[in-house]
C-alpha positions in Angstrom: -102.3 -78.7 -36.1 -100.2 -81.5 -37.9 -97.4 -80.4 -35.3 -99.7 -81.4 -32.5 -100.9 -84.5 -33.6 -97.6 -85.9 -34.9 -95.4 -84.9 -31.8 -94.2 -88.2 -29.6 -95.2 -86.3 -26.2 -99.2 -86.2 -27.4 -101.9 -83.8 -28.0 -102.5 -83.4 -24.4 -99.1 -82.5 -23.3 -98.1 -80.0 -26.1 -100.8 -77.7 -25.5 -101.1 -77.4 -21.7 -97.1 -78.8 -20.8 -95.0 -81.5 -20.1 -96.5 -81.2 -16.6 -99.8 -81.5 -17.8 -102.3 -84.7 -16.7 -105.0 -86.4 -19.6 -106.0 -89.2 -16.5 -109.0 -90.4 -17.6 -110.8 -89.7 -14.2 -109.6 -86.1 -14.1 -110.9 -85.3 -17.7 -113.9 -87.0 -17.3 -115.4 -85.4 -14.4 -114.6 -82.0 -15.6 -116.4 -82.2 -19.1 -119.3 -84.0 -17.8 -119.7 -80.4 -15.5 -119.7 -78.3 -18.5 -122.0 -80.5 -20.7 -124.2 -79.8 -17.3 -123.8 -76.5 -17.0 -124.3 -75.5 -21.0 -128.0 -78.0 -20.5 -129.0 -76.0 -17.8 -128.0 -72.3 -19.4 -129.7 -73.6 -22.5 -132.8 -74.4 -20.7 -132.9 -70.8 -18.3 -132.7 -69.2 -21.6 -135.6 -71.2 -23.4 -138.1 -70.6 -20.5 -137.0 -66.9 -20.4 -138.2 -66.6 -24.1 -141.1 -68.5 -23.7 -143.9 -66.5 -24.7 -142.4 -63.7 -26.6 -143.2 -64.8 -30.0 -146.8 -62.0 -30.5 -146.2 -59.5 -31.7 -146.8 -56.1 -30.8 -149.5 -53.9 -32.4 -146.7 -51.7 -34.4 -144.9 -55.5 -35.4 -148.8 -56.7 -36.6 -149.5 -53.3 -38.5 -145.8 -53.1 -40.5 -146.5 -56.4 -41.4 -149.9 -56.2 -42.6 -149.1 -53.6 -44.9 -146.9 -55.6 -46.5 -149.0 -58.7 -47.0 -151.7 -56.1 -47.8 -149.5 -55.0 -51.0 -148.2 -58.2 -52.0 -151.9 -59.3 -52.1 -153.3 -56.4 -54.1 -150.6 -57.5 -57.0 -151.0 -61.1 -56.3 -155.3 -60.1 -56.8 -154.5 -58.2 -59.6 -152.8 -60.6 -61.5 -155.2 -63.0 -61.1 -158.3 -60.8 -62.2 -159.9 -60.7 -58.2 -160.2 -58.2 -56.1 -158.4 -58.2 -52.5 -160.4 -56.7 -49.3 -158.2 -56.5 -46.7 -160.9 -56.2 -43.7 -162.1 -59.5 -44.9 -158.2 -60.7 -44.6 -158.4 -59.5 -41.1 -160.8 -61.5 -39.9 -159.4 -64.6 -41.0 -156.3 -63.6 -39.6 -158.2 -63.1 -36.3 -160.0 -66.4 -36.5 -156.8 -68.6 -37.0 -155.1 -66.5 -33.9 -158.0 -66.8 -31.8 -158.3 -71.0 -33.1 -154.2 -71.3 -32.5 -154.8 -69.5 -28.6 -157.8 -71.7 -27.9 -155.9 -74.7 -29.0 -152.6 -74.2 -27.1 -154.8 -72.7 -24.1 -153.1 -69.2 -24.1 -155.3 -65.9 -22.9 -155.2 -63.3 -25.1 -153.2 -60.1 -23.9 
């Protein structure tokens, strides 16, 4: 690297050749294409996720048994007792509350 930036033809010239052109209105034109093209990829990829954040019913049961276990100790620890049907329904409340809020049907 300290080859390239020390030798007296330039960066430019020892990668791509003696032949090789750094005008300023060559370079220019060419970078501002790919800053466009890697916005708009960027974008086509966002909207293509958009959405795909539930989870499934297998995703939502895996991960209820874990909470559910992590809570029993958690209650335990503390003296209480944990009811996980009561758990459900404040986890259905706050998804209901977070659909209603962003406007989003459920599926």
């Amino acid at each position: 690297m300290v080859e390239i930036l020390n030798n007296e033809k330039g960066p430019f010239q020892v990668l791509f050749g003696d032949d090789a052109s750094a005008d300023i209105n060559v370079v220019v034109p060419i970078v501002f294409g790919v800053v466009i093209v890697l916005i708009i990829v960027a974008f086509v990829t966002i909207l293509k996720s958009k959405g795909r954040s539930d989870m499934t019913e297998e995703e939502r049961k895996a991960d209820q048994e874990l909470v559910d276990e992590r809570m029993r100790k958690q209650a335990a620890l503390a003296g209480e007792v944990y009811v996980p049907d009561r758990a459900r329904q404040q986890e259905q409340e706050e998804i209901d509350e977070a659909r209603r809020r962003w406007g989003r049907t459920k599926n």
